[in-house]
N, C-alpha and C positions, 0 to 999 in steps of 0.2 A: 767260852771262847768263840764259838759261831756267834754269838748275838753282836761282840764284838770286831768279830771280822767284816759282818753284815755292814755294819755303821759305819768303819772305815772303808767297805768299797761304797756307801751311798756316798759318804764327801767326796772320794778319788773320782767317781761319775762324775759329780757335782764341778769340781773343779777342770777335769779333761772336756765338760763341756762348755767350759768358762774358756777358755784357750785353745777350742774347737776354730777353724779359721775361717772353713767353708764348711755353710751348713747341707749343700749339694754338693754332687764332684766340679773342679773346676772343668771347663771344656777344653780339649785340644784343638789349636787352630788348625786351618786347613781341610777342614771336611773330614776331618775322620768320627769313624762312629765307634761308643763303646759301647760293649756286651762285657759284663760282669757275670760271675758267678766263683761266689764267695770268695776268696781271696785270689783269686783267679780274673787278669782283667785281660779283656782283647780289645785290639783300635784297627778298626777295619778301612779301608779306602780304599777306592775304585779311582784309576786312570784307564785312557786307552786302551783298552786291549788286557791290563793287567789291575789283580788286586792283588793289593799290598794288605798284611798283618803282622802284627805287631802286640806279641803276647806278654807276659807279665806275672808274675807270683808275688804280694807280698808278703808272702812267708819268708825268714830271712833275710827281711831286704835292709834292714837298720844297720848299720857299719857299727862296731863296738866303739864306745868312745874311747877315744887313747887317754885322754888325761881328765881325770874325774878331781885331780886337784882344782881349788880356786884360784885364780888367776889372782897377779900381784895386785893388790889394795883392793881387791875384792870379798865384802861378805860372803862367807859360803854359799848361803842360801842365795844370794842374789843372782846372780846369773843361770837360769834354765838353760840348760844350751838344747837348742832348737834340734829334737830328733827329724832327720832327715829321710826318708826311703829311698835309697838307691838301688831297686832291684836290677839283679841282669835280664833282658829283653832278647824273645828272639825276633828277628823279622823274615817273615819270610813273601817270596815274592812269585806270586803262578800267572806266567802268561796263558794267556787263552788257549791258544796253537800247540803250545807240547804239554807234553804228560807230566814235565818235571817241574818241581816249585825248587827254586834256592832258598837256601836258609842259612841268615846268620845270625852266627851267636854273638849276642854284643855286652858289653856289661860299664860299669862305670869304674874307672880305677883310682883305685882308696884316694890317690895322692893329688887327683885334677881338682876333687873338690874343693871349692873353697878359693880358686886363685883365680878371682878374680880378677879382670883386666889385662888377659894375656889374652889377646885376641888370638893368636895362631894356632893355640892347643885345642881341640875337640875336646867337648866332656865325658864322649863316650868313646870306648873301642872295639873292635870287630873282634873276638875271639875265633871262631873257626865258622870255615864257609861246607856248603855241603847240597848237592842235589838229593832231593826226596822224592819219591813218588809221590804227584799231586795226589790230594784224598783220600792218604794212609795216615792213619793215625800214631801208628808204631812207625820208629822210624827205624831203618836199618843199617845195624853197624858193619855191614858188610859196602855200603859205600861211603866211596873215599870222601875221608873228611880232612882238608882243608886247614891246617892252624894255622893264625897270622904271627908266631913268634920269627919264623926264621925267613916270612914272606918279602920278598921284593917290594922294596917301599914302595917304586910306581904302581905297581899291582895294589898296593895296598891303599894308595890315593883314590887310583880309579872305582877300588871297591867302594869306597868313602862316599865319592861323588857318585856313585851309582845311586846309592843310601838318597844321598842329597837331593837328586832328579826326582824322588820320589817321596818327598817331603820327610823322611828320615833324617835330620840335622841337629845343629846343637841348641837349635831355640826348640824342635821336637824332644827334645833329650830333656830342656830345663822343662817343659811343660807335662813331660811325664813322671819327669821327680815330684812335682808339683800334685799332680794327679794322684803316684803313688801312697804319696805321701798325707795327702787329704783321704783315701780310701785306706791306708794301713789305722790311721787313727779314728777312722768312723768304726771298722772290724776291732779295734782295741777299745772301745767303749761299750759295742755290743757282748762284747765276752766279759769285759768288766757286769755288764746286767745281767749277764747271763748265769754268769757265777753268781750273783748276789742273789739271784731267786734257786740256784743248784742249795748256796748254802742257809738260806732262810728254811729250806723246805723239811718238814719235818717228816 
């Protein structure tokens, strides 16, 4: 049984690096910088007075696919549909001068993907806003956090375009799916080798 699981993860390597896209991560525009560690990605940037971050898990970032059916007049096999990473992202934002960083939660919602050519929808949206003690790790739930369900759309604009002033937008949004998405499948090839030497090993 191992010698044959061994030899179907050496093809599935084989082939995920066949259909690998980028063989480094792609880069984000804008001057941000990344720091990785393991499936954990940070984008860091410096403006004025303020750095901006912009953190990331691709652990659960793959959306289930809804329809595993093949499309009308399509061979099964024939269409791969292209897994995507959409993880949720937080950003958060520390002026120099106060102690406090803002932090939002932002995530991508199942239903934007994919629709093309509708300039007016954002890809991504702000889930809940919140002040942190800059330079605490733990964050506390003892302050008030912020959810955008029942928020005042202007408020909600402005938070948008806050985002936006500081290069958080929807071409940063399509460049970090991109990103995600090249770093989820580089980690799913290493644990593919990783397992294939766990299970070789006698």
């Amino acid at each position: 049984g191992d010698k044959a699981f061994a030899q179907f993860l050496t093809d599935e390597i084989k082939e995920e690096k066949k259909i690998q896209k980028h063989k480094s991560l792609p880069k984000v525009s804008g001057g941000w910088e990344l720091e990785v560690h393991g499936t954990e990605a940070k984008l860091v940037r410096k403006i004025a007075g303020e750095k901006i971050t912009v953190t990331f898990n691709i652990n659960n970032s793959i959306p289930p696919s809804a329809d595993d059916e093949p499309q009308e007049g399509q061979k099964p096999d024939e269409q791969e549909p292209e897994l995507t990473s959409t993880p949720n992202f937080v950003v958060e934002v520390i002026k120099d001068d106060t102690k406090q960083t803002l932090v939002l939660d932002c995530h991508y919602p199942e239903d934007e993907i994919g629709h093309e050519g509708e300039e007016e929808s954002d890809i991504f949206t702000i889930r809940e806003v919140s002040f942190q003690p800059t330079g605490e790790s733990d964050w506390k739930d003892t302050n008030y956090t912020l959810n955008t369900d029942s928020l005042d759309w202007a408020l909600y604009d402005h938070l948008m375009d806050f985002l936006a002033d500081r290069g958080v937008d929807n071409t940063f949004a399509d460049e970090l799916v991109e990103l995600s998405t090249a770093l989820e499948h580089q980690e799913y090839i290493k644990f593919l080798e990783d397992l294939k030497s766990f299970v070789k090993c006698q």
